[in-house]
Each structure stands twice: as C-alpha cells, then as structure tokens.
N, C-alpha and C positions, 0 to 999 in steps of 0.2 A: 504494500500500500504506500502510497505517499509522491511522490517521482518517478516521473520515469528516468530513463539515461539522461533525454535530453531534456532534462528537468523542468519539463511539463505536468502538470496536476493531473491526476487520474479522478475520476469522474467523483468515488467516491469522498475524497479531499475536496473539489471541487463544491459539494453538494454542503461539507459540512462546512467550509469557508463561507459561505452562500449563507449560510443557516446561523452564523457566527455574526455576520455583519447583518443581518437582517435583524436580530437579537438587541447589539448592540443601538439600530436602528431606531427599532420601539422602545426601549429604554431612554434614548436619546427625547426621543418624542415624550413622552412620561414625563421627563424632567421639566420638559419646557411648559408644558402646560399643565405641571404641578405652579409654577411660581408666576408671582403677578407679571402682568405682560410687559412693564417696561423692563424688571431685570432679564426675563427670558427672550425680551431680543436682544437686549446689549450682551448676553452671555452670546446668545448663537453669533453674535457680528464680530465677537473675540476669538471665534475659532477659527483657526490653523486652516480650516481647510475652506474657508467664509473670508478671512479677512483680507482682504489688498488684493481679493480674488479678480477685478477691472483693470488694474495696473497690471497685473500677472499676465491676465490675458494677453494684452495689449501687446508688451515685451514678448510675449513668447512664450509664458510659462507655462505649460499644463498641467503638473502635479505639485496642486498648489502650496498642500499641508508639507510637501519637502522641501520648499524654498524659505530660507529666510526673510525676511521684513526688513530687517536693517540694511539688507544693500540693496533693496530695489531702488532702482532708477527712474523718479520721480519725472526730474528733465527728460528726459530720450523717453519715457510713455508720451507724454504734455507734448514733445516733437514728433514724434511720429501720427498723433492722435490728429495733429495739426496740418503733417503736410500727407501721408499715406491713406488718410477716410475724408470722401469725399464729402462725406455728411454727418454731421454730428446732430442729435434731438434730445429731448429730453421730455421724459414720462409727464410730470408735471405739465407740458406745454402743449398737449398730446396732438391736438387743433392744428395750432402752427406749425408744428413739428412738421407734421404730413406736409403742411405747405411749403415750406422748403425744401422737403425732400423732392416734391414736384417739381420746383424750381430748381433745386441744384439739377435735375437727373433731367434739367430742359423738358419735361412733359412727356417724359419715357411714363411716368405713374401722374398720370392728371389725377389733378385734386378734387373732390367732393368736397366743399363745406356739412353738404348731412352727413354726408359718412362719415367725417372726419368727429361729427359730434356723435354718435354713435358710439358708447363704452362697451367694448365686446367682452372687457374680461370686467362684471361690476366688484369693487371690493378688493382687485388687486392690488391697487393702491391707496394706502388710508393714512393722509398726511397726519391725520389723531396719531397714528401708531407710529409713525415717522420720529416724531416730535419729542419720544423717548431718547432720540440719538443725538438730540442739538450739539450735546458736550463732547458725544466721541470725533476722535480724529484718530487717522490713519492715514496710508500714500493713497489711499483711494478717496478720501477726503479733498486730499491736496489735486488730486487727478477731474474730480469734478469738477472743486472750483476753473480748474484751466478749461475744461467743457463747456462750463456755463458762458466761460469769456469767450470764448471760439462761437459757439452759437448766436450771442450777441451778435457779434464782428458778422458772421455769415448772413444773420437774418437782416440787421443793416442795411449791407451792400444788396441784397436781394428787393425787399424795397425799394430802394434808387432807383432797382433795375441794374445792377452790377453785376459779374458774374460771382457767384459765393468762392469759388477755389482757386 
C-alpha cells in the first residue's frame, strides 16, 4: 500500500487522503460558524492558504499556503496589474465595471445598462460583512489600493473618450 515506484498514490491512499482533507474541511467549516462573524472572517483572511492569495496570483504563484508573505513583491504585482491586464473592475462598481470593460474591449462585449443592473449572484457580496476587515492589511491590501487607482485613471480616460491602455 502507499506508492508506487514512481511515487504515485494508489487508489487506496488516495481515497483516504481525500477522506483526510475532506474531515479536516468540515471541521474547518464548524469552527467558522461556531464564532461570531466578524472574528470568523478575519481568522479565515489570516490563512496561509486565503491571504495575499491576489498578489500571489498575479506574480505567478499557485500554491499559495507554500509561499511566504514577506517577500512578495508588492511593486512588480501593482506593475504588471498595470501594464499586462487590459482591464481592471471592481465588485463594488459592478454597473461601471461592465462599462469599461465594453469600452476597453472597443465593443467586442456591448454593454447593457439592464443587464448590467441585474445581481446574478444576490448576497455575494455584503459590504455589512466586508466592514469586519477595515483594520486588516496585507500585500493584497496594498494591491487593491493600486487597482482602485488604475481603474480610476482607466474609467477617466474612457469618459473623455480616450483609449483606457
């Protein structure tokens, strides 16, 4: 049982690793919705494999709970978010957002203003529940604020009639 040669999981390992992390899962869930909601989002946004998870992204990183925090590269996310994505939005703005992305993408995705007021996921997002996190900061803290300036600066120029990139 266990490996094979080429130290692949045989089914049975497989099944019980599966059964491991699935455990660990609902326990995880337990906890969170054992404790009032603002500590059980600020715990879950302090986890290893949750936090600086955007920057991570960004850079390159896929396995996030293995990289450390302390040398992610705030600048070079903030640069490449800037010159490499054509379009930056934001949840909050969800209306406009679509409209620029119309605009940047020259009317490859024409805009709807109904559809764009139209909430398809309700409740995803609950600035009430948000409002727990004012105090935290992280690199993904620091990575938004640069987003929210960037979107500024694109929505702008779009208005004028400029091009966003």
């Amino acid at each position: 049982m266990g490996r094979s040669k080429r130290g692949i999981l045989d089914r049975g390992e497989q099944k019980r690793k599966k059964a491991g992390l699935k455990k660990v899962r609902t326990e995880l869930c337990a906890r969170f919705r054992s404790l009032p909601e603002a500590e059980a989002l600020r715990e879950y946004a302090k986890r290893s494999e949750v936090r600086n998870v955007q920057t991570k992204m960004i850079l390159g990183i896929y396995r996030y709970a293995d990289r450390p925090d302390d040398n992610l590269d705030v600048a070079e996310a903030v640069r490449r978010l800037r010159e490499c994505f054509p379009f930056v939005g934001l949840q909050e703005r969800w209306g406009e957002s679509l409209w620029l992305f119309s605009r940047t993408m020259r009317g490859a995705a024409p805009f709807s203003a109904e559809r764009a007021a139209v909430n398809t996921r309700p409740g995803a997002y609950d600035r009430q529940m948000v409002r727990h996190l004012d105090d935290y900061a992280d690199r993904d803290t620091e990575l938004y604020a640069a987003a929210v300036q960037i979107y500024e600066e694109r929505l702008a120029a779009a208005q004028h009639g400029k091009t966003c990139i």
